[in-house]
matplotlib code that plots the C-alpha trace (Angstrom):
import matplotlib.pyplot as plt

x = [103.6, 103.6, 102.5, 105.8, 106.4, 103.0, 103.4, 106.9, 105.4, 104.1, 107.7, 108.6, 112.0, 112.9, 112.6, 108.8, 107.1, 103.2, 102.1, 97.9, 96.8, 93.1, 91.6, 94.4, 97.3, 100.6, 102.8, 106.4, 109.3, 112.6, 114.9, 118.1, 118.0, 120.5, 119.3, 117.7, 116.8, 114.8, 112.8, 112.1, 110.2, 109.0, 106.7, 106.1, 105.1, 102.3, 101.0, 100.5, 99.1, 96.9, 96.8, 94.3, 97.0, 100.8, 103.4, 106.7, 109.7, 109.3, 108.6, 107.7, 111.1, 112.2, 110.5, 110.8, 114.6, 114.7, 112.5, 114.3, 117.6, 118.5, 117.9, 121.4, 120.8, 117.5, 119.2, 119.1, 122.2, 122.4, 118.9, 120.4, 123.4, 120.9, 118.5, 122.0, 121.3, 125.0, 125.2, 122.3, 123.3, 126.8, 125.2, 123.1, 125.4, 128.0, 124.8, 124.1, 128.2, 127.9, 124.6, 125.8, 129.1, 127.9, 124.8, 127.5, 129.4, 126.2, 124.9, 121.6, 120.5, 120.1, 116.5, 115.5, 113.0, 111.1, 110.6, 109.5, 106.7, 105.5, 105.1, 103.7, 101.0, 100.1, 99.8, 97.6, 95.5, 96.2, 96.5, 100.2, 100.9, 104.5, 105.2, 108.6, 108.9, 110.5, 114.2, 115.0, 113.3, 115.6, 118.4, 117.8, 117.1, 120.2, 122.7, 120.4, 121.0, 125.6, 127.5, 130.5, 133.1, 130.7, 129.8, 133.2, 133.6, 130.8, 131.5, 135.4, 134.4, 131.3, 133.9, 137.2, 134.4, 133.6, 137.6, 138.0, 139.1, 138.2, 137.1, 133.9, 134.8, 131.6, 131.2, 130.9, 128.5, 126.4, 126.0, 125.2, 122.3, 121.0, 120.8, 119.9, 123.4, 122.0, 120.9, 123.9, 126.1, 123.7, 124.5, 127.8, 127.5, 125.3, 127.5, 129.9, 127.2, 123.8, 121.9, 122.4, 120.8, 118.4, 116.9, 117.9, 116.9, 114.5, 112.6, 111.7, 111.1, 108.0, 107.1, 106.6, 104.7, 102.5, 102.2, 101.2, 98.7, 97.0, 96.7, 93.3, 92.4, 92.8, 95.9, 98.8, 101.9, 104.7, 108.3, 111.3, 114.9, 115.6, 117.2, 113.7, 111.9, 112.7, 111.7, 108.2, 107.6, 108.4, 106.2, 103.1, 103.6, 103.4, 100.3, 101.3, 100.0, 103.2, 102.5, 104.2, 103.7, 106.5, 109.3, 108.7, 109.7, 113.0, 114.7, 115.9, 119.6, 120.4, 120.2, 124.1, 124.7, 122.8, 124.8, 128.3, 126.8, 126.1, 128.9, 131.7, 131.1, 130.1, 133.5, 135.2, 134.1, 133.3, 137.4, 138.4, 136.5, 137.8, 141.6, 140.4, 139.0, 142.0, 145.4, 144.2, 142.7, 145.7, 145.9, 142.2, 143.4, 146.3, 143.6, 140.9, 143.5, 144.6, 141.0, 140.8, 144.0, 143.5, 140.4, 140.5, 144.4, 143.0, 139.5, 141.3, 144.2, 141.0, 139.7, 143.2, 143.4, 140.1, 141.7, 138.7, 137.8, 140.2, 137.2, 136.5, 139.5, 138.8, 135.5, 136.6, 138.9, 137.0, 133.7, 135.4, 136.2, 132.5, 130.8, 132.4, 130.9, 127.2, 126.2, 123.6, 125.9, 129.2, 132.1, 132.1, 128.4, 129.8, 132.6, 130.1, 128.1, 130.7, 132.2, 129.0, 128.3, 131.5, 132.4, 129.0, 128.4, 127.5, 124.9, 127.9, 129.3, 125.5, 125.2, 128.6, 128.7, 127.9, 130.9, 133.0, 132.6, 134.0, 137.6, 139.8, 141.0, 137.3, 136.4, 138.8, 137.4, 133.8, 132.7, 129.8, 131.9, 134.3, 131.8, 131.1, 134.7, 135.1, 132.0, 134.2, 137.3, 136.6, 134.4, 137.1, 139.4, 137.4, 136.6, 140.3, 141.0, 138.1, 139.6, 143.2, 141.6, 139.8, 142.5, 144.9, 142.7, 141.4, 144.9, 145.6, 142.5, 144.8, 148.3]
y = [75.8, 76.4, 79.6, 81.4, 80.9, 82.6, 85.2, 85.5, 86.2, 89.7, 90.7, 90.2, 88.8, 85.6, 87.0, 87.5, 84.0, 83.0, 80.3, 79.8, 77.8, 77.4, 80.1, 82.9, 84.1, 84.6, 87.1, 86.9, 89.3, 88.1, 91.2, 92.6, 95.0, 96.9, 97.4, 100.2, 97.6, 95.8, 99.0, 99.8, 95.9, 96.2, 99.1, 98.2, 94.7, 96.7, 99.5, 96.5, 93.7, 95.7, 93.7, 93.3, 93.6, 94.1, 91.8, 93.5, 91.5, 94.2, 94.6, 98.0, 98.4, 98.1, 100.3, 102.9, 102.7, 102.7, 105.7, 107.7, 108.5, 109.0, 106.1, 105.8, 109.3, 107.6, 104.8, 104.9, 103.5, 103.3, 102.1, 98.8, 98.5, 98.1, 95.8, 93.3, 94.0, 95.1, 91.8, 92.3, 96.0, 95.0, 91.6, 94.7, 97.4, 94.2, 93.5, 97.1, 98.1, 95.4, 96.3, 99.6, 99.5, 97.4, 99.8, 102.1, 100.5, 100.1, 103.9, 102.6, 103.1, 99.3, 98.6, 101.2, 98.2, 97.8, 101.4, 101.6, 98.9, 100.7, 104.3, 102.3, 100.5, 104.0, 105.8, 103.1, 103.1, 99.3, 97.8, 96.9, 94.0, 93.9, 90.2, 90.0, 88.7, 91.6, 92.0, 92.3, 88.8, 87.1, 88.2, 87.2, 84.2, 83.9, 84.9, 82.6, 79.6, 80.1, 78.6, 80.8, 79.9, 80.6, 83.4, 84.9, 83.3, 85.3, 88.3, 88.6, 87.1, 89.5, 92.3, 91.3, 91.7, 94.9, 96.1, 94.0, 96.1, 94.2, 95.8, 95.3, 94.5, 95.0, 91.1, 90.6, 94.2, 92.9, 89.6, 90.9, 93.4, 89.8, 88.4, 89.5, 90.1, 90.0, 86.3, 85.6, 86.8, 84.2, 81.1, 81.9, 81.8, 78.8, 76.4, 76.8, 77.3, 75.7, 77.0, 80.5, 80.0, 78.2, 81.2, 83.8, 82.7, 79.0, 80.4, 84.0, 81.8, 80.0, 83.1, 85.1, 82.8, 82.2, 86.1, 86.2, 83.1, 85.3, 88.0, 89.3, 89.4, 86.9, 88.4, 89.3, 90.8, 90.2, 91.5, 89.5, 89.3, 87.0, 84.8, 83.8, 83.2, 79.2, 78.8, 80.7, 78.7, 75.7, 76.8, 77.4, 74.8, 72.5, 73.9, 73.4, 75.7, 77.6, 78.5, 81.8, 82.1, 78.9, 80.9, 84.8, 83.0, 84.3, 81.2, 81.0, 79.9, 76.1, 74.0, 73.3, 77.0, 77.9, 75.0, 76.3, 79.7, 79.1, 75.9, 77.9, 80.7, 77.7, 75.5, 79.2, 79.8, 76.4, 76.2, 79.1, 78.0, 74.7, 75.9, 78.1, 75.2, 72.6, 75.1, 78.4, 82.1, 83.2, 80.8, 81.1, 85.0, 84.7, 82.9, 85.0, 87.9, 85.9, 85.6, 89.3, 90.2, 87.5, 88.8, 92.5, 92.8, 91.1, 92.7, 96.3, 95.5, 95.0, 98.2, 100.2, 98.3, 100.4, 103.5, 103.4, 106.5, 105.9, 105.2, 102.9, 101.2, 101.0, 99.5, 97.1, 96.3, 96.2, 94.4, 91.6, 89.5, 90.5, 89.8, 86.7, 85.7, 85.7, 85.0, 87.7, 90.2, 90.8, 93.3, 94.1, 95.7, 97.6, 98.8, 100.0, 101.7, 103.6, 104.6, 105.5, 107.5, 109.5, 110.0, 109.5, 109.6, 112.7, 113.5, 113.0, 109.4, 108.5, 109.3, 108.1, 104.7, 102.1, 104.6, 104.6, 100.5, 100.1, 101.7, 100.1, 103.2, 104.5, 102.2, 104.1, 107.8, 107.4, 107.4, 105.0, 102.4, 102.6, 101.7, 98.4, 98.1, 98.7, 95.9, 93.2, 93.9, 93.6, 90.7, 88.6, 89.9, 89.3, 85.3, 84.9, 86.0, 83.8, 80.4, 81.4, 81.8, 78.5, 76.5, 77.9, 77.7, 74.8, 73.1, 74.7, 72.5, 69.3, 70.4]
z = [68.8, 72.3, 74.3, 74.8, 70.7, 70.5, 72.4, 70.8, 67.5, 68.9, 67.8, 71.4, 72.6, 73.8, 77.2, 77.2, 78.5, 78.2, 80.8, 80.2, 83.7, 84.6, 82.0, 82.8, 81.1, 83.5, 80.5, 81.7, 81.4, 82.3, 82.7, 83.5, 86.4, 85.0, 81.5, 79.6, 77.2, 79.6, 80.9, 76.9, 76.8, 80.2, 78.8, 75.6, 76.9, 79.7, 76.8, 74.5, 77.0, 79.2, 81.5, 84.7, 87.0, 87.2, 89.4, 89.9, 91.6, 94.5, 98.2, 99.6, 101.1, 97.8, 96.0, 98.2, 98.2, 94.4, 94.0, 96.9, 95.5, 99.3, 100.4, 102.3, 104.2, 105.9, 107.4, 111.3, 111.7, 115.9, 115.4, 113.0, 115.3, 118.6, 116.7, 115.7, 111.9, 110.8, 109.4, 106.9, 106.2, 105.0, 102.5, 101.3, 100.6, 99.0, 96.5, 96.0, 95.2, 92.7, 90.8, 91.0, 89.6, 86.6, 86.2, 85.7, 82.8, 81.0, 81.7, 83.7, 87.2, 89.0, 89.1, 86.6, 84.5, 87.7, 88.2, 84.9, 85.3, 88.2, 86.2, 82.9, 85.3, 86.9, 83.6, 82.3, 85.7, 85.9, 89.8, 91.0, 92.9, 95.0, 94.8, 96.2, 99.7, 101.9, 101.3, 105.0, 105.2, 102.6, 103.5, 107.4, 106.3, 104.1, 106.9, 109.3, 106.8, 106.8, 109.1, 110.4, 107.7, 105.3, 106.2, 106.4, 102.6, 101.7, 103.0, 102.0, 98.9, 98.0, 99.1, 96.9, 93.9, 94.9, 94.7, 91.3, 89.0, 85.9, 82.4, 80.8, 77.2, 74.3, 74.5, 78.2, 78.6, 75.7, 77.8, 81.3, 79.3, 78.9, 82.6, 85.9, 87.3, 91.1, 90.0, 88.0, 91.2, 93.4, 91.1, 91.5, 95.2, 95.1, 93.5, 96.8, 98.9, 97.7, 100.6, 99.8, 96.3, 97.6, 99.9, 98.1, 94.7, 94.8, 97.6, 96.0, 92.9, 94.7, 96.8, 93.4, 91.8, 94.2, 95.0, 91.0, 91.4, 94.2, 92.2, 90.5, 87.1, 83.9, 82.4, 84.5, 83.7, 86.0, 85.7, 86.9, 87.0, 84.3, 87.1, 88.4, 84.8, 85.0, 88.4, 88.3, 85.4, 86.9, 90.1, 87.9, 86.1, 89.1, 90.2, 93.6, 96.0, 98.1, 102.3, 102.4, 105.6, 106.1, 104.1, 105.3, 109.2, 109.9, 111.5, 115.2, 115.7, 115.1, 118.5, 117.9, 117.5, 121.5, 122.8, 121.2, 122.3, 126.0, 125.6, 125.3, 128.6, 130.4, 130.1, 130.7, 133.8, 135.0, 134.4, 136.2, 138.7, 138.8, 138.8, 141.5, 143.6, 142.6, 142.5, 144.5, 144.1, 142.5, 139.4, 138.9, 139.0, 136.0, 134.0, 134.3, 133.8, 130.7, 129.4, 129.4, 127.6, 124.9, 124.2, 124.7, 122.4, 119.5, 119.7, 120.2, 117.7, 115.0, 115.6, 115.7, 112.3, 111.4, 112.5, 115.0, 117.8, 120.7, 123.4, 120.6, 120.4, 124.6, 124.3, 122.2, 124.6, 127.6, 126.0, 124.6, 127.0, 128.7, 125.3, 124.8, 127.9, 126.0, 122.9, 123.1, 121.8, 120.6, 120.8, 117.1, 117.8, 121.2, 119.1, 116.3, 118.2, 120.0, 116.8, 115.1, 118.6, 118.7, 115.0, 113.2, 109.3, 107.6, 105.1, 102.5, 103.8, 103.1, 99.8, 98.5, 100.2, 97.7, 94.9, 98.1, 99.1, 95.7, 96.8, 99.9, 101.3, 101.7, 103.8, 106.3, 105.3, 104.8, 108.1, 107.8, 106.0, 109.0, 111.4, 109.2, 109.2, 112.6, 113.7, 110.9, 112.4, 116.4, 115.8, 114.1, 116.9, 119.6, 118.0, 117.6, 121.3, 122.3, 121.0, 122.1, 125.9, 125.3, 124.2, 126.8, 129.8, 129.2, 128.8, 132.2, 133.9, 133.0, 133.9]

ax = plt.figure().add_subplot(projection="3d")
ax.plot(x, y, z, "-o")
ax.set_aspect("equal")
plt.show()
């Protein structure tokens, strides 16, 4: 009989694991993070157990989000726009819609079993450990790891299953109260693109484990999406020690990606240049003149589309073809910024966004939605206009 049949025979589910290594006993609860049956064993598993310490797949971020139900209203959005984080704001809100709207179907609040941990531990005076590497950290790291097309994959694709409108039937809830869906979501995404599952899931796997290795005390408790249960096991298991420090680095751009970065401005303006030198002042004029309007229309058009501010809609137009010029910044985060600047969210657009990401036409009314839609929508325009004014100028170097 091995350890997790032992423990099992506590009258536990199948979702509670035992691993014994070196004279201490790692108890593990797989759970679903949107299930009230899961909070009910997390608790019953801590008031039985005592244990010397409990891990909780959390970060401080984290919990502080959970346990602030306005969570949203704190967010300094001109603050994220200036610091480039857009990107990671919209994978979060996609993941948050999506907990959420299942949460809702089952009558539970998304992460309520981790909440519930932390409240059993304090009542029972018993330490907590946070032993999930820093959200803003993963999901860095996640967007850092996707090339361009995957990215957009991932983003229209995490956004079409916010908008699905499919019903839950008795079957199909009855399964997700079984699984993580955050982790069941990831392996979905990680059979197109392995990379994502690998930072978002393997990684967190080994950081976990090795965050529960570190902690104090011969009997440890540590709740977990049900996701993670295989790989923490496997990790202990192993005995192999983890370097954190190696996966909490958020990863510079790719050497290909500076080149293509700095490639692309270069080849512009050596070739205006060039026609300038070879065919006069006044064809290096029509194609820098060109360069603007390819850029700036589509960049503009984008956030017209978004039913952006009209100064918006302007600097969009204007900071394209500048923006396109660097790969510092870009004109979807010009445009944003503007936006958030001249029509900013309210205390309202804050605390309906993840209901509201869930609807199409919301992303034009709430206000802080628009300025995501807004930074999508001149950034796609502004690319588009940016390989149009390549192709074309280019060509115009060999005619």
């Amino acid at each position: 009989m091995n350890e997790t049949e032992k423990i099992q025979q506590k009258k536990y589910p199948e979702d509670v694991h035992l691993i014994k290594k070196d004279g201490r006993e790692f108890i593990i609860v797989g759970t679903a993070h949107i299930s009230r049956q899961s909070a009910d064993l997390v608790r019953e598993v801590i008031e039985n157990e005592k244990p010397d310490v409990v891990c909780v797949e959390l970060d401080e971020k984290r919990l502080l989000a959970l346990s602030e139900k306005n969570r949203w209203e704190n967010l300094d959005l001109k603050s994220i726009i200036k610091q480039k984080q857009l990107s990671t704001l919209i994978i979060n809100l996609i993941l948050a819609s999506y907990q959420k709207k299942l949460g809702e179907k089952l009558g539970v609040t998304p992460g309520t079993e981790l909440l519930e941990a932390v409240q059993a531990a304090k009542e029972k005076n018993i330490p907590i450990e946070l032993c999930d590497r820093e959200v803003r950290i993963t999901l860095r790291r996640a967007w850092h790891s996707m090339s361009f097309w995957q990215k957009l994959k991932f983003l229209f694709g995490g956004l079409a299953g916010i908008f699905e409108k499919q019903e839950l039937t008795e079957e199909k809830l009855s399964e997700l109260r079984s699984k993580d869906v955050l982790s069941e979501m990831m392996d979905e995404l990680g059979k197109a693109m392995p990379v994502l599952k690998e930072v978002i899931i393997d990684e967190r796997d080994q950081y976990i484990a090795q965050r529960m290795k570190e902690s104090k005390g011969e009997k440890i408790v540590s709740i977990v999406g049900a996701g993670h249960v295989k790989g923490i096991i496997r990790t202990l298991e192993n005995n192999s020690s983890i370097d954190l420090k190696k996966i909490e680095v958020i990863p510079a751009a790719s050497p290909v990606a500076k080149i293509v970065g700095w490639g692309i401005p270069a080849i512009i303006i050596g070739s205006i240049l060039f026609i300038g030198y070879s065919k006069g002042l006044n064809e290096a004029g029509d194609n820098a003149l060109f360069w603007i309007l390819a850029n700036g229309i589509p960049s503009a058009i984008g956030a017209i589309v978004a039913l952006a501010h009209p100064l918006t809609i302007l600097a969009a137009f204007f900071a394209a073809p500048i923006t396109s010029l660097s790969p510092l910044i870009g004109a979807g985060y010009v445009a944003a910024f503007v936006q958030a600047y001249f029509q900013p969210p309210i205390v309202k657009d804050f605390q309906s966004v993840s209901e509201n990401a869930r609807k199409i036409s919301m992303w034009w009314k709430n206000k802080l939605l628009k300025v995501l839609l807004v930074f999508i929508m001149a950034s796609l325009g502004s690319v588009l206009g940016t390989w149009v004014g390549l192709v074309e100028i280019v060509r115009n170097v060999f005619k």
